[in-house]
C-alpha positions in Angstrom: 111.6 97.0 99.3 112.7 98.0 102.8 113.3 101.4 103.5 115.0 103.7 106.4 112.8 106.8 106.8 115.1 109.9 107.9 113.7 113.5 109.5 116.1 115.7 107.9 117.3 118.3 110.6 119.0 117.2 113.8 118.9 113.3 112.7 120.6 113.6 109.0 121.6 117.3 108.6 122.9 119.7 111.3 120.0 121.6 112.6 120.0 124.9 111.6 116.1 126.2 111.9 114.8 127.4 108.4 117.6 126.4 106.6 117.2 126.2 103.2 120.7 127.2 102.1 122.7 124.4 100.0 125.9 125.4 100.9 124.7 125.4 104.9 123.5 121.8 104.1 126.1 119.4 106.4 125.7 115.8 107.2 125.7 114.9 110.8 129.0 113.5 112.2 129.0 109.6 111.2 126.1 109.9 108.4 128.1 108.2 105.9 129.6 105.5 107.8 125.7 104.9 109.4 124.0 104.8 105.8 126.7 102.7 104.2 126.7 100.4 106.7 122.2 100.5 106.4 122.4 100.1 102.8 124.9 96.8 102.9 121.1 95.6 104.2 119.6 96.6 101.4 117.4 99.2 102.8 117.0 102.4 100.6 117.0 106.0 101.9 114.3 108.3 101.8 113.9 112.2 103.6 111.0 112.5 105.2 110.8 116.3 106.6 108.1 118.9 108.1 109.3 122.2 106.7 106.7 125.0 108.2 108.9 127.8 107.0 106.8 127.6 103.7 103.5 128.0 105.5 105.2 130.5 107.6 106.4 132.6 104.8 110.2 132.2 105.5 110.8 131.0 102.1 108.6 129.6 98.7 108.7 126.0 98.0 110.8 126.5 95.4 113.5 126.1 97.6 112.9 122.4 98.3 114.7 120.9 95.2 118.1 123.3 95.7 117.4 121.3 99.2 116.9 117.6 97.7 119.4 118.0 95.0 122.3 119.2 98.1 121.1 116.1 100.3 121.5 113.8 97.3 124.8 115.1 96.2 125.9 114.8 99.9 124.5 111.4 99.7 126.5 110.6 96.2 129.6 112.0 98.1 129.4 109.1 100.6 128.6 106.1 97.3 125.5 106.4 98.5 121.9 107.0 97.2 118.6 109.1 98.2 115.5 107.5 96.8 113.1 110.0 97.6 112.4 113.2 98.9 109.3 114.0 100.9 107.9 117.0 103.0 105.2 119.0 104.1 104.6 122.5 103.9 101.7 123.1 106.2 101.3 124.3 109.6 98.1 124.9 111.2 99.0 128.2 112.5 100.6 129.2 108.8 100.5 132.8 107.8 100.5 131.9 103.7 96.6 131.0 103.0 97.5 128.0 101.5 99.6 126.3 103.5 97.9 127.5 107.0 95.7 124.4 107.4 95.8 121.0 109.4 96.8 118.3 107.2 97.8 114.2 106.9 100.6 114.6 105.7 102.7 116.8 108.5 104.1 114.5 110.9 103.1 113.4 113.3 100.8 112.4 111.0 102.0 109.4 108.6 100.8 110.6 105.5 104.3 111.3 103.8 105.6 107.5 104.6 102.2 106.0 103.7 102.6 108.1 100.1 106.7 106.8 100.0 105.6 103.6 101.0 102.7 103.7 97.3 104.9 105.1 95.2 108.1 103.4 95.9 106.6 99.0 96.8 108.0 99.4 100.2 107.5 97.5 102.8 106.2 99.2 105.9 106.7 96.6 108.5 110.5 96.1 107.1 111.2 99.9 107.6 112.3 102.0 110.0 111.7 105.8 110.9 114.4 107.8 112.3 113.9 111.2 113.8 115.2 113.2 116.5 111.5 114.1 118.0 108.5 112.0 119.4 106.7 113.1 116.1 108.8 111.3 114.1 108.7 108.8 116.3 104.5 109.1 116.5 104.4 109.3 112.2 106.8 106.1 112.1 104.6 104.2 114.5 101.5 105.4 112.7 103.2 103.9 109.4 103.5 100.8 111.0 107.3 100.8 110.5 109.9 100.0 113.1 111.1 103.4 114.6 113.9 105.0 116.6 114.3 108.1 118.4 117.8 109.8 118.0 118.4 111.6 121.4 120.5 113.9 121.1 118.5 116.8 122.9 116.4 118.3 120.0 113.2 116.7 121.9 111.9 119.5 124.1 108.3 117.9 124.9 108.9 114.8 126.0 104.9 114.0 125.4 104.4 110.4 125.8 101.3 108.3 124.8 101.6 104.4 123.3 102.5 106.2 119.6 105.3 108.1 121.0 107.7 105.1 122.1 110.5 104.4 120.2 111.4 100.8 118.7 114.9 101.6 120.2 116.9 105.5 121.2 120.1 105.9 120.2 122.7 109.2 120.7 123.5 109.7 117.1 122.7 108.5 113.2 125.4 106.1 113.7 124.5 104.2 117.0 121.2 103.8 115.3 122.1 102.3 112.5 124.0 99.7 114.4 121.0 98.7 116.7 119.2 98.8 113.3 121.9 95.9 111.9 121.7 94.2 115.0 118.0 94.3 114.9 118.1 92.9 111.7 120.6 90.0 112.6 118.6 88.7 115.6 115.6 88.3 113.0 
């Protein structure tokens, strides 16, 4: 199996910071049209999200299912499917005990694709990681999957290093996904 890996806020949602609000929960312009036209290539879909607001204390990870059930209904909306739901609560500088630690699993560390990639038979070297950051970017590369950096202005560091480069940048969800079917035609 081949999968597209997708940051949720600012590359498949709108970006609202701590969001965790169903009813706030909006595809980006073009989402539907992008992921139809990724899963006519038989790749499946799969959220792959650092949400620090746990180990910050801005809400209890009890609100991530409200979260994966909106993004899958949005997802159904569009005849379309979410395979899996992955994310990290930690953040080194956390002020809940138990989420305040360093961690392989927050990106830009791979350890939420490598566990996808286990529990699901996917193909790392097939996939691609999309994300609006260079730590996206960095985890995806890390992976070993194909990735691409969705510039749209959310990146504020701009810290380079041979992990950090992109596969290929596009402006939106969209324009990705059609240098990710071109990609896949030249091959």
């Amino acid at each position: 199996m081949k999968a597209i890996f997708l940051d949720k806020d600012g590359t498949l949602v709108d970006d609202l910071p701590y969001n965790v609000e169903p009813r706030r929960i909006r595809l980006v312009s073009g989402a539907g049209a992008a992921l139809r036209l990724l899963a006519r290539l038989d790749y499946r879909f799969f959220v792959i999200s650092n949400q620090s607001g746990i180990a910050h204390g801005c809400f209890g990870e009890d609100a991530m299912g409200p979260v994966a059930d909106r993004l899958a209904d949005l997802l159904f909306r569009e005849n379309l499917a979410l395979d899996g739901f992955y994310y990290c609560p930690h953040h080194p500088l956390g002020t809940i005990g138990t989420y305040a630690m360093v961690c392989a699993c927050r990106k830009p560390s791979p350890g939420m694709l490598i566990k996808a990639a286990h529990e699901h038979d996917i193909n790392l070297r097939d996939s691609w990681m999309i994300g609006d950051i260079l730590h996206d970017v960095e985890a995806g590369n890390r992976a070993g999957c194909r990735t691409l950096l969705i510039d749209n202005g959310n990146e504020t560091e701009w810290r380079l290093g041979p992990r950090r480069v992109p596969t290929r940048m596009a402006p939106d969800l969209y324009a990705a996904a059609v240098l990710i079917a071109a990609h896949a035609e030249m091959r």
